[in-house]
C-alpha positions as CSV (number, residue, x, y, z in Angstrom):
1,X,120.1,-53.5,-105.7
2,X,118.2,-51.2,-108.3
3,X,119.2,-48.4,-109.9
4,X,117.6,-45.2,-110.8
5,X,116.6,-44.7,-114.9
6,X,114.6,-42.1,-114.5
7,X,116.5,-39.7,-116.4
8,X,115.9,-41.8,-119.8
9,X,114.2,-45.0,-120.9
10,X,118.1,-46.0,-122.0
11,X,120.2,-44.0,-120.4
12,X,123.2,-45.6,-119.5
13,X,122.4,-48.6,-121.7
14,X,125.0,-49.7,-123.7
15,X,124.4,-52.4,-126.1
16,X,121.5,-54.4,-126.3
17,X,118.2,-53.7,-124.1
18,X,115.3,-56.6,-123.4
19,X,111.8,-55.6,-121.8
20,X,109.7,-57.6,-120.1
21,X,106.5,-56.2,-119.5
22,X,103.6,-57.4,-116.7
23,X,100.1,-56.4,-116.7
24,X,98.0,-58.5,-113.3
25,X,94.5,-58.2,-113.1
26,X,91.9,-60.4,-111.1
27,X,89.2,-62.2,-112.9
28,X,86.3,-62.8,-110.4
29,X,83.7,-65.6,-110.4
30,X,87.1,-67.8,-111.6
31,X,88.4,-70.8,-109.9
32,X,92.3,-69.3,-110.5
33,X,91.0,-65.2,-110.3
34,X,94.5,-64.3,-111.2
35,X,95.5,-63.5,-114.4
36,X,98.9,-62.1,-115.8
37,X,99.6,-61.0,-119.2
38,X,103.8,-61.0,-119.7
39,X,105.0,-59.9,-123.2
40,X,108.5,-60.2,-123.9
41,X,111.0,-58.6,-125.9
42,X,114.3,-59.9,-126.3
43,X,115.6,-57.3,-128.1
44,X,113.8,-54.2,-127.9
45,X,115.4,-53.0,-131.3
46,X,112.9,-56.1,-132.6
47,X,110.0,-55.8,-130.8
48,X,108.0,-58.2,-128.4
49,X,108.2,-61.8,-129.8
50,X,106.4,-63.6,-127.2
51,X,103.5,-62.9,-125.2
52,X,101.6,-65.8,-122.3
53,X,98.7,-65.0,-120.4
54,X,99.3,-67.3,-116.8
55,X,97.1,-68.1,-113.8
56,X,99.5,-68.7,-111.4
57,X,102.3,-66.7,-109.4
58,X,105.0,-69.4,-109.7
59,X,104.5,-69.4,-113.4
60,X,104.9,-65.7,-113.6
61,X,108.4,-65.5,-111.5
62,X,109.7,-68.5,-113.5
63,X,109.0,-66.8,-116.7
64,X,110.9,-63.9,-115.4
65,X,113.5,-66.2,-114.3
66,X,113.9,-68.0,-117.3
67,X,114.1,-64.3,-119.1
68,X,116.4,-63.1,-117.2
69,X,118.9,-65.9,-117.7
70,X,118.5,-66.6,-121.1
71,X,118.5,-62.9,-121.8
72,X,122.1,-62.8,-119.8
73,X,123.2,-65.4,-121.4
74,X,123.1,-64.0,-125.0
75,X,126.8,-62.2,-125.7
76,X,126.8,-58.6,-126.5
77,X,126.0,-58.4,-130.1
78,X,130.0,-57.5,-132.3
79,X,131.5,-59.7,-129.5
């Protein structure tokens, strides 16, 4: 299930707020053509503190995977 946020970037938001970004692009004449740029911000209050360029889809969804736990995982900050 998603939910619309198009009224505001946070909207609705309480708390904390992570971002992952994901820019694809194909690179031709290259053995693995596929190339995706992921930067991550755990905290958007931060900034991005980690970016990976990959070359494979499996790569990509378990580093969205791996985000999305770790970023559930962290307790609300003043709890």
């Amino acid at each position: 299930m998603s939910e619309d946020l198009s009224s505001g970037a946070d909207a609705g938001v309480p708390g904390r707020a992570g971002l992952l970004i994901i820019r694809v692009w194909i690179e031709e004449g290259s053995s693995d053509s596929l190339r995706a740029n992921v930067r991550i911000a755990s905290d958007v209050s931060v900034g991005f503190d980690r970016e990976l360029t990959l070359t494979e889809p499996g790569a990509v969804c378990t580093t969205v995977a791996e985000w999305l736990d770790a970023f559930t995982a962290q307790p609300e900050q003043g709890s």
